[in-house]
C-alpha positions, 0 to 999 in steps of 0.5 A: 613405405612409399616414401621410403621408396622414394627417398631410396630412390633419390640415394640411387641416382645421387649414387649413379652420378658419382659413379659416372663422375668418378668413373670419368675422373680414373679414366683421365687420371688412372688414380686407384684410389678412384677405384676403390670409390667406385667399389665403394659406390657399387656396393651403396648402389646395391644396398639401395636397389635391395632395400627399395626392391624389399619395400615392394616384395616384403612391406606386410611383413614390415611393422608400421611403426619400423618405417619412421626409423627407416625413412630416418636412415634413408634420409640421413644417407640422402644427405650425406651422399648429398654433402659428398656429390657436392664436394665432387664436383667442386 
């Protein structure tokens, strides 16, 4: 549980780096496309922040044998939202 937390976690500030990237790259550039990543951004950020919020109020009521799956997610989206800051910020 506590590691899926963390992993969470990890997604939450690679989500808030985005956000600020793409919000520095509307305010030179007005594009709206720009908008709709930060939308896109804010809803993952929010997912984030209920499932990491969920682990700490509900984890009796999560199986044990849910958490590997879970952790597979998270990590899955960690990677992914990795690849996309990268190619960001290049």
């Amino acid at each position: 549980m506590t590691v899926n937390a963390i992993v969470g976690f990890a997604n939450l500030g690679i989500l808030l780096a985005l956000l600020s990237v793409y919000a520095k790259i509307y305010k030179n550039t007005k594009a709206q496309f720009t908008i709709g990543l930060m939308f896109f951004v804010g809803l993952l950020i929010l997912q984030n922040i209920i499932t990491v919020y969920a682990y700490f109020a509900m984890s009796p009521l999560y199986a044990i044998g849910l958490l590997p799956y879970f952790l597979g997610i998270h990590i899955a989206e960690l990677a992914g939202l990795s690849v996309l800051l990268r190619i960001t910020l290049m």
